[in-house]
C-alpha positions in Angstrom: 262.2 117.7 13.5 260.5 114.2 13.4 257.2 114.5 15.3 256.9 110.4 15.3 258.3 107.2 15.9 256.2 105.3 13.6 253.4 105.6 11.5 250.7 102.8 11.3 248.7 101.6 8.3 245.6 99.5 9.3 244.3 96.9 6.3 241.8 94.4 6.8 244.1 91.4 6.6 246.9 92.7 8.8 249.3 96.1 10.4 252.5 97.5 8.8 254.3 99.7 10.9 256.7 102.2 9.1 259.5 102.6 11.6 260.7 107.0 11.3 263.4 106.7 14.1 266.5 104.4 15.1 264.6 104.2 18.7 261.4 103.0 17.0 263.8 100.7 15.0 265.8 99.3 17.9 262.7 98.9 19.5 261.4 96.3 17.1 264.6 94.8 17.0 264.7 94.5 20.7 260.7 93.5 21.5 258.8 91.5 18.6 260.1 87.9 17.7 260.5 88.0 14.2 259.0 84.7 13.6 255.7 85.8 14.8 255.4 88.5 12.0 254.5 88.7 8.2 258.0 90.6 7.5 260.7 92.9 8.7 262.0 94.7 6.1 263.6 98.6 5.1 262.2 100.0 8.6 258.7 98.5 7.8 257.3 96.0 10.4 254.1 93.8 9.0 251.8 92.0 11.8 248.9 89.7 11.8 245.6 92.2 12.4 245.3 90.2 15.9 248.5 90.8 17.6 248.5 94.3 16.6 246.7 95.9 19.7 249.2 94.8 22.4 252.3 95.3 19.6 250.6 99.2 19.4 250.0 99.3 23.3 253.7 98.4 24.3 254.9 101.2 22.0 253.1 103.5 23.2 253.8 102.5 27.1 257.8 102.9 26.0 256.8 107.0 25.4 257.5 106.1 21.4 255.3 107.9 19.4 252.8 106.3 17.6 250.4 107.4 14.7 248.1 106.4 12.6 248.9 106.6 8.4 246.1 109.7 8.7 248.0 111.6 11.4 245.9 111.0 14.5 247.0 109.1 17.6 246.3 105.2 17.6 245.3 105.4 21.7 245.8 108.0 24.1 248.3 107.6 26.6 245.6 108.4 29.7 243.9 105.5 28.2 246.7 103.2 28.7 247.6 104.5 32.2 243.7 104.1 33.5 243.6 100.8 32.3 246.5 98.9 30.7 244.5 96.1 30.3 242.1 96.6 27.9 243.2 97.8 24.2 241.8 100.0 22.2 242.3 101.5 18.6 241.0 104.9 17.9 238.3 105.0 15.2 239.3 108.5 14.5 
């Protein structure tokens, strides 16, 4: 049984996002313009560091299940329900 939608791998220079389920998938598909992004390739979605927050946010908003490449949530969904506003990545 697949735990996650996607798995995200911070860099200093920009975001890939590995994409684990056709929701995840269709999701991308559906919500990032393709000619904002590095490339869109074999399930794997590459982002400018910047835009990454809101890109991470909206997932997570849509109930898909996001992670971080070491297993630990990117933000917590009470933080995004108390104030959708501001974004924040987990340094954990």
């Amino acid at each position: 049984m697949i735990q996650h939608d996607a798995i995200i791998n911070l860099t200093p220079f920009n975001v890939c996002i590995r994409t684990l389920t056709p929701q995840a998938r269709h999701w991308i598909e559906s919500h990032v313009t393709l000619g904002d992004v590095g490339t869109w390739a074999d399930g794997i979605l590459e982002i400018p560091l910047p835009a990454s927050g809101d890109l991470i946010g909206a997932m997570l908003r849509t109930d898909l299940k996001v992670v971080q490449a070491s297993g630990r949530m990117m933000m917590s969904r009470t933080e995004i329900a108390l104030d959708p506003h501001v974004r924040r990545i987990s340094p954990h």
